[in-house]
C-alpha positions as CSV (number, residue, x, y, z in Angstrom):
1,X,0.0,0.0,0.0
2,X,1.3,3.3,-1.2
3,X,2.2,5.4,2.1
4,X,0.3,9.3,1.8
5,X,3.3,12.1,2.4
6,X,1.6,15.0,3.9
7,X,2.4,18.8,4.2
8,X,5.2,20.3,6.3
9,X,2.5,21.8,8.6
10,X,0.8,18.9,9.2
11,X,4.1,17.1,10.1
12,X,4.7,19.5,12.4
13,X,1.3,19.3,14.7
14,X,1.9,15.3,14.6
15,X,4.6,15.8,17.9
16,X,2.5,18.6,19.4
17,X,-1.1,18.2,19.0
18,X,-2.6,14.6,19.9
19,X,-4.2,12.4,16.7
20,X,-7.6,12.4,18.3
21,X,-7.7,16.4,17.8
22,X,-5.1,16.4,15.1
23,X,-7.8,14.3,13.2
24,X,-10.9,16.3,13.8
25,X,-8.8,19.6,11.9
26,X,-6.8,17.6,9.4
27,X,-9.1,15.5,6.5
28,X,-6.2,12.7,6.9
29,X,-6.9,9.2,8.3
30,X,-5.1,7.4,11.5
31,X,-3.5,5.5,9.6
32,X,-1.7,8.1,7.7
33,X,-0.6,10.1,10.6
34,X,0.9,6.6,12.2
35,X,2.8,5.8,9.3
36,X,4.6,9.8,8.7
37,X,5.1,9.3,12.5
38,X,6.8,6.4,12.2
39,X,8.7,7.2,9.3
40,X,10.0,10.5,10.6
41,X,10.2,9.3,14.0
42,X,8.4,11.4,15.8
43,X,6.9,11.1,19.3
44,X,3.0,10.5,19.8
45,X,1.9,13.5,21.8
46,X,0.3,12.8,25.0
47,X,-3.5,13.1,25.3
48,X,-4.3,14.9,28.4
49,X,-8.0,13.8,28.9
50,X,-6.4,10.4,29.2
51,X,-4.0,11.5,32.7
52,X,-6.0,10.4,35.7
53,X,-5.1,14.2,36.9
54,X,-7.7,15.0,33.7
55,X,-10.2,13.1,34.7
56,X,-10.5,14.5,38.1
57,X,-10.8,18.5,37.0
58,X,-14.7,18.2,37.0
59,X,-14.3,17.9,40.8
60,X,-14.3,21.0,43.1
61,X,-10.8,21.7,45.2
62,X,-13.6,21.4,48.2
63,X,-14.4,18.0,47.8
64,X,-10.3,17.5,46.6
65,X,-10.1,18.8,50.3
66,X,-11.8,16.1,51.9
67,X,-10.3,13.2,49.9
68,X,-8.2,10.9,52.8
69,X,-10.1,13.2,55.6
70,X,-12.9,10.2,56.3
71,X,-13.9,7.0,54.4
72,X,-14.5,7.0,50.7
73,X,-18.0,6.0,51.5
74,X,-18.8,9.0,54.1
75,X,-16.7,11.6,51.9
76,X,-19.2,10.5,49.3
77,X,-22.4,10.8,51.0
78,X,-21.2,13.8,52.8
79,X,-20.8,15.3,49.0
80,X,-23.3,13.4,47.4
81,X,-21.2,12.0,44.6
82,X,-20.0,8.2,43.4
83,X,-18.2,6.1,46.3
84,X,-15.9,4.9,42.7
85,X,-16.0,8.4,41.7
86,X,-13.9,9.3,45.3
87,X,-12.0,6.2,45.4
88,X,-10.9,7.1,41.6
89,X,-9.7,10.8,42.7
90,X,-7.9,9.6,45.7
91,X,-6.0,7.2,44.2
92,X,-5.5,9.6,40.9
93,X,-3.8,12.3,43.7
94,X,-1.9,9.7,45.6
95,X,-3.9,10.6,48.9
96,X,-3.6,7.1,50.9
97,X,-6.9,5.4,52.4
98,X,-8.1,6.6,55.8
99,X,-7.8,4.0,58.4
100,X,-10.7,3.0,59.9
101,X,-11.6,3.0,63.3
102,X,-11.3,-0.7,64.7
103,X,-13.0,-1.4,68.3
104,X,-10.0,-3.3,69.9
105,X,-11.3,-6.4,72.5
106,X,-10.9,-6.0,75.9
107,X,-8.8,-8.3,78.1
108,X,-11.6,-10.3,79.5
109,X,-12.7,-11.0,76.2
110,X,-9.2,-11.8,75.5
111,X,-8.7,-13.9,78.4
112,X,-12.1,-16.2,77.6
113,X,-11.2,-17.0,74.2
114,X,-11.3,-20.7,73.4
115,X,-13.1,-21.6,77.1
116,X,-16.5,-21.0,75.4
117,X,-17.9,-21.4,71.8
118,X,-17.8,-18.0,70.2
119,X,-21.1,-17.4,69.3
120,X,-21.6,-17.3,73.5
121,X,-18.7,-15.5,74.1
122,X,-19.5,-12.9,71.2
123,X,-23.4,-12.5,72.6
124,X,-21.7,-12.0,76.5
125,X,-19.6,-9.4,74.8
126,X,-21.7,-7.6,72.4
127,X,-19.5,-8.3,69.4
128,X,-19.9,-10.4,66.5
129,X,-19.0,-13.5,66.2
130,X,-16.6,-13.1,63.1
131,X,-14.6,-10.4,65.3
132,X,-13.9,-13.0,67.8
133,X,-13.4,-16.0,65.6
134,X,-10.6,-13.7,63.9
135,X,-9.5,-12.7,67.4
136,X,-8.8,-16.5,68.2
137,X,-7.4,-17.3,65.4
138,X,-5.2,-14.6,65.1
139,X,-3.6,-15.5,68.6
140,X,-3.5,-19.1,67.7
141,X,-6.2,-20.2,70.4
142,X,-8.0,-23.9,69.5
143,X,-12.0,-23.6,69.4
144,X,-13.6,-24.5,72.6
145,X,-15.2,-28.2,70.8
146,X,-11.1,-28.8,70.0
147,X,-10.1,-28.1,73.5
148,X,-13.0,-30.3,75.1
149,X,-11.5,-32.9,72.6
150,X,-7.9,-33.0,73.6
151,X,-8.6,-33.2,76.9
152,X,-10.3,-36.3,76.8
153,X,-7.3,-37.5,74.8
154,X,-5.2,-36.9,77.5
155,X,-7.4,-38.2,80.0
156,X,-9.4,-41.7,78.7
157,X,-10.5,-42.7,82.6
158,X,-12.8,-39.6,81.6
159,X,-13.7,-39.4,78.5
160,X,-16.6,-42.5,78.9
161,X,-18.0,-39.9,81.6
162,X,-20.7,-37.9,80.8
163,X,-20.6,-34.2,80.9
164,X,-21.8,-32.2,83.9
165,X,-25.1,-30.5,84.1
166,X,-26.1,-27.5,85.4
167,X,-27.3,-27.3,88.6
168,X,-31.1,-27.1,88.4
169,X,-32.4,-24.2,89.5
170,X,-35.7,-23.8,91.6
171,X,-37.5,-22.5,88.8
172,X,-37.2,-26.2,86.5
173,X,-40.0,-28.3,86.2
174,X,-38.0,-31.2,85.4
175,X,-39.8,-34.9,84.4
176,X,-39.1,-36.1,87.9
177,X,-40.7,-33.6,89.7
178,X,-44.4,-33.7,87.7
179,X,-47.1,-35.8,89.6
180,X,-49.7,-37.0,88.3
181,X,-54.0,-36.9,89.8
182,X,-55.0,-40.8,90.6
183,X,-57.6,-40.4,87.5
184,X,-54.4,-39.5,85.0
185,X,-52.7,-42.6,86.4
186,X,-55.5,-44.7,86.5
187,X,-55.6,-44.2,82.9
188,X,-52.6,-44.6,81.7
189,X,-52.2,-47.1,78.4
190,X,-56.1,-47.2,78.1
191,X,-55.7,-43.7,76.6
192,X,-53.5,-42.5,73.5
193,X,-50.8,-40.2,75.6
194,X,-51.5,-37.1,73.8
195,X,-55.3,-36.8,75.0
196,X,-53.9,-37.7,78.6
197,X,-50.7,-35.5,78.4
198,X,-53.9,-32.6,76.8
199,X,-55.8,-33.3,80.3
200,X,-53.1,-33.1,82.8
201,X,-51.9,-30.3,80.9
202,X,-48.2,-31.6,80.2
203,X,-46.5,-32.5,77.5
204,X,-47.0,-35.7,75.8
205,X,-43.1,-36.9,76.1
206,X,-43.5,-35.9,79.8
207,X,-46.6,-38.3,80.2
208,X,-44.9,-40.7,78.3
209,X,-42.1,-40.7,80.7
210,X,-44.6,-41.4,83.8
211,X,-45.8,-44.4,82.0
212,X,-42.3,-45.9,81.0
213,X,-41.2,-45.2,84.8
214,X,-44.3,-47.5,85.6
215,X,-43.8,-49.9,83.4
216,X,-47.4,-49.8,81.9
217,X,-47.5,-50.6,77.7
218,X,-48.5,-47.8,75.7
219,X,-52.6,-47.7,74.5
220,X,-53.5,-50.3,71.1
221,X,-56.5,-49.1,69.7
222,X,-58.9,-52.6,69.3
223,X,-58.9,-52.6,65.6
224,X,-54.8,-53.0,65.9
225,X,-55.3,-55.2,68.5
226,X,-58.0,-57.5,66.3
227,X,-55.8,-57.1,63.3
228,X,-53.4,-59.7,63.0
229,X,-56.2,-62.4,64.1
230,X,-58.6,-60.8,61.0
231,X,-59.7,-63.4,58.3
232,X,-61.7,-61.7,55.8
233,X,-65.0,-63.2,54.4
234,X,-66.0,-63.4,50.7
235,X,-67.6,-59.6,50.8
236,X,-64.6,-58.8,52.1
237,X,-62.3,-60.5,49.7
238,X,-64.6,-58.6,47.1
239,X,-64.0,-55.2,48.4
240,X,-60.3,-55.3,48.3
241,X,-60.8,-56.5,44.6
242,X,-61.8,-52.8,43.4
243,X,-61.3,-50.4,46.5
244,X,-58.1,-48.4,47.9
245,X,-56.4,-50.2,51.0
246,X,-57.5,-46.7,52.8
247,X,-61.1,-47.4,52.0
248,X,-60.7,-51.4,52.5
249,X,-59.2,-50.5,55.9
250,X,-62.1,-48.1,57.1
251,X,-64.9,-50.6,56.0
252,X,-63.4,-53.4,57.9
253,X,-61.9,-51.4,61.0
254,X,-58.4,-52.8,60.6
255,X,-55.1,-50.8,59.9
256,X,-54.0,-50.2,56.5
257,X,-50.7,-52.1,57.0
258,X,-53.2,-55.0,57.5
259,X,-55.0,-54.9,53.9
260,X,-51.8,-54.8,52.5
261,X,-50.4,-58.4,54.2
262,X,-54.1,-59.8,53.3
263,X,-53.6,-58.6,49.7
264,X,-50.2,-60.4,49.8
265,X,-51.1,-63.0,51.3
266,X,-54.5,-63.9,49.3
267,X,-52.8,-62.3,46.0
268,X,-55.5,-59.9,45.1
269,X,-54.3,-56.7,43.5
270,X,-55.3,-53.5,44.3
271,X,-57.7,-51.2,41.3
272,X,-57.8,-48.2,43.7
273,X,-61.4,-47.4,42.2
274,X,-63.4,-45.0,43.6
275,X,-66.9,-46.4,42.3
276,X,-67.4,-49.6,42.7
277,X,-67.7,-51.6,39.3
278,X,-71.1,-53.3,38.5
279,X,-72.4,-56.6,39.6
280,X,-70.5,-59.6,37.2
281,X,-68.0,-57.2,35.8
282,X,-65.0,-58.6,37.2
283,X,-66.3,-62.4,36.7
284,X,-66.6,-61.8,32.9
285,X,-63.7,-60.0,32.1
286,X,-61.4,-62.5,29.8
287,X,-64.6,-64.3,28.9
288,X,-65.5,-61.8,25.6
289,X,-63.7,-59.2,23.9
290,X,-63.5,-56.0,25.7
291,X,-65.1,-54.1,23.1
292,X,-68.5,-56.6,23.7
293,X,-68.3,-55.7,27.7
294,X,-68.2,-52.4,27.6
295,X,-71.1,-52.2,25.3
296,X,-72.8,-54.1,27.6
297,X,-72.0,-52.8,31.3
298,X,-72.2,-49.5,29.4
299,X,-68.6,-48.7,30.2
300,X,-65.8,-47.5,28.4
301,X,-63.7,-49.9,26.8
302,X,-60.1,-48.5,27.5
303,X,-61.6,-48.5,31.2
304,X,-62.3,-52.6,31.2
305,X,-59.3,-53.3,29.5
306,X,-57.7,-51.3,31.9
307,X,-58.8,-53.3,35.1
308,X,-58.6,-56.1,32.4
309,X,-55.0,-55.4,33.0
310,X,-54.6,-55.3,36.7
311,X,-56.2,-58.2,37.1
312,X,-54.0,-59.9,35.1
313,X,-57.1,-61.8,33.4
314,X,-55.6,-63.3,29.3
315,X,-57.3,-61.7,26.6
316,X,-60.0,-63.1,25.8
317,X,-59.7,-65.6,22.4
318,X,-62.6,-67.2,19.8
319,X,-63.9,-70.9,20.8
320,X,-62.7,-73.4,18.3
321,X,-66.3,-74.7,17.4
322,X,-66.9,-70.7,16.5
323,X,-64.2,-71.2,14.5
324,X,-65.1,-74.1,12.9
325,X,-68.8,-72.7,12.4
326,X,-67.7,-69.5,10.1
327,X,-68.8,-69.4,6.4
328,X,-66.2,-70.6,3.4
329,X,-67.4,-67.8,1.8
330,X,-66.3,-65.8,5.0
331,X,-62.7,-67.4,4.4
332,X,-62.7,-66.9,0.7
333,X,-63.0,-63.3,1.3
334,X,-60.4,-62.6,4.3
335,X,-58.2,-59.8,3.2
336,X,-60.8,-58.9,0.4
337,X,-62.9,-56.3,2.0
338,X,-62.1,-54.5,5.6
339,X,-62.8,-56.6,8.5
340,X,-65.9,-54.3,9.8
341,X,-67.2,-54.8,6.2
342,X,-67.4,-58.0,6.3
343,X,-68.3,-58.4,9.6
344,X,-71.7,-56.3,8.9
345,X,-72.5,-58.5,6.5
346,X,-72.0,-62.1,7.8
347,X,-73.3,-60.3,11.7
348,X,-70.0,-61.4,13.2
349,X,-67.6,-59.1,15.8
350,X,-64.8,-57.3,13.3
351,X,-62.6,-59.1,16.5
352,X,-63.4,-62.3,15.2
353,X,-62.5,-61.3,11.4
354,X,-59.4,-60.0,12.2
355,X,-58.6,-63.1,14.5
356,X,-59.6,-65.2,11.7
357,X,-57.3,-63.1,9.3
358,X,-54.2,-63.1,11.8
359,X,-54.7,-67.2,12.0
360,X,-54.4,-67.8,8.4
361,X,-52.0,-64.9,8.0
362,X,-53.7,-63.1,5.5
363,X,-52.9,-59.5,5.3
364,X,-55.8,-56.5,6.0
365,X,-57.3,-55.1,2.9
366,X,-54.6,-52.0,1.8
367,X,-56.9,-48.6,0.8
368,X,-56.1,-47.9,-3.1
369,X,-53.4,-45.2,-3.9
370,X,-54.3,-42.6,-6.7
371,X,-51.3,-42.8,-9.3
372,X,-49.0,-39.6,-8.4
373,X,-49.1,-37.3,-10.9
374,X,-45.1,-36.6,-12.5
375,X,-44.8,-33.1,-13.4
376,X,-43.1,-32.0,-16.7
């Protein structure tokens, strides 16, 4: 690329005027003025907007004033500019940070460091609990959890001891020291603990205390207690057939737990229906095709194949002798015409035409394509 030479006056505001203003007067591009500048090797002039002394002339010598006086952040509100803006001019005039004022501990704190957890021994002091963690650390004292820990190290006889309470005071209401009326006692494990514990007016884990310390077995409701010896009659057997193990459990008075070992044990799975399904439903499922069943409970088929399903009841298949009774005319014509075709005209299922079909593997009648047109 040919280099541009320019004029001898233009040459001579390249070392004194900078190319960003040089270029506003001049109709030359940058790359021209680089290139003469290079060649004649002459020095870029500095561009003063650039020195960080520049960029801080838009700030009044009052607010200059104050720069290192206080904290960037309090000069700043005090003068209602930018916390960078401040930080940016103090650093521009070399003005160093202003310490801040750090609250030293004082010796008791000092001295207690590491014989109590910190978040204690910052609450006693009114500190937070960074300030003393940074305390301890700083002077190389262990947390208080590390000093419990290395004592017992160096004592085993007691480490297997347990710690030492606190003294109780007068004011504690301790589990030893409740006593119960003669009608709370009386009753205790012929009542769930929570109603007693809600007439005594005590907790519940307090009343259960009182009965453990007396031995006495907690309350069984008598539908737990008749559970395990339940044998369930045919109604019974029924229900769980359709119904949730919630429901099943609430008709019969027994626990859920216990519908679900009877349904184990008697292999019945569970539909989780919410209506119960009509009367000879469940005893002619696999018997005829869905399709015939639903018509005929007036149900939705998806919903009897569904239960279909669960039951695990086979599909139901055609009788041989049904087989054996269709048509040759019937046969001749398999794969012919559709299989609801020619069931409406022989009055036969379309199941059965299509079982017939799959038997003899004949393929289902294919819909005729138009030709497809080729363009020119």
């Amino acid at each position: 690329m040919q280099q541009v030479a320019l004029q001898f006056s233009i040459r001579q505001l390249i070392s004194q005027v900078p190319g960003r203003e040089l270029g506003k007067d001049v109709c030359c591009s940058e790359s021209d003025r680089t290139s003469n500048r290079e060649r004649l090797h002459i020095e870029q002039a500095s561009d003063e907007r650039d020195t960080p002394a520049r960029q801080q002339r838009s700030l009044p010598l009052a607010i200059i004033a104050l720069l290192g006086t206080g904290t960037d952040r309090e000069v700043a509100k005090s003068t209602g500019r930018a916390e960078s803006t401040i930080r940016t001019a103090r650093i521009a005039h070399g003005i160093p940070k202003f310490p801040s004022a750090t609250r030293s501990l004082d010796e008791q704190t000092i001295e207690a460091l590491g014989t109590k957890p910190d978040a204690d021994l910052a609450r006693e002091a009114g500190r937070s609990e960074s300030s003393i963690r940074s305390a301890r650390t700083r002077r190389g004292i262990p947390t208080f959890e590390q000093t419990i820990s290395q004592q017992r190290k160096q004592n085993p006889e007691t480490s297997s001891q347990p710690r030492p309470r606190k003294p109780l005071s007068p004011d504690d209401n301790r589990l030893s020291k409740i006593t119960l009326t003669q009608d709370i006692e009386s009753a205790l494990g012929l009542e769930p603990d929570r109603a007693l514990a809600k007439k005594a007016g005590i907790s519940p884990s307090a009343l259960r205390w009182q009965r453990i310390k007396r031995g006495i077995t907690p309350y069984i409701p008598s539908a737990m207690a008749l559970s395990n010896a339940y044998i369930p009659d045919a109604a019974a057997l029924y229900l769980m057939t359709w119904a949730s193990d919630a429901a099943v459990a609430k008709q019969l008075g027994i626990t859920t737990w216990k519908v679900i070992k009877l349904r184990a044990e008697y292999n019945i799975p569970g539909l989780c229906l919410q209506i119960e399904p009509p009367v000879g439903l469940i005893e002619a499922l696999g018997t005829k095709p869905d399709c015939e069943l639903a018509i005929a409970f007036k149900l939705k088929r998806r919903w009897v194949s569904k239960m279909r399903k669960l039951l695990k009841i086979p599909k139901h298949k055609p009788v041989s002798d049904v087989m054996q009774s269709v048509p040759e005319s019937l046969i001749m014509q398999l794969g012919k015409l559709s299989d609801r075709k020619l069931g409406q005209v022989y009055g036969i299922s379309a199941w059965y035409i299509r079982a017939l079909r799959d038997e003899r593997g004949i393929k289902p009648k294919q819909p005729k394509r138009l030709p497809t047109k080729v363009l020119p």
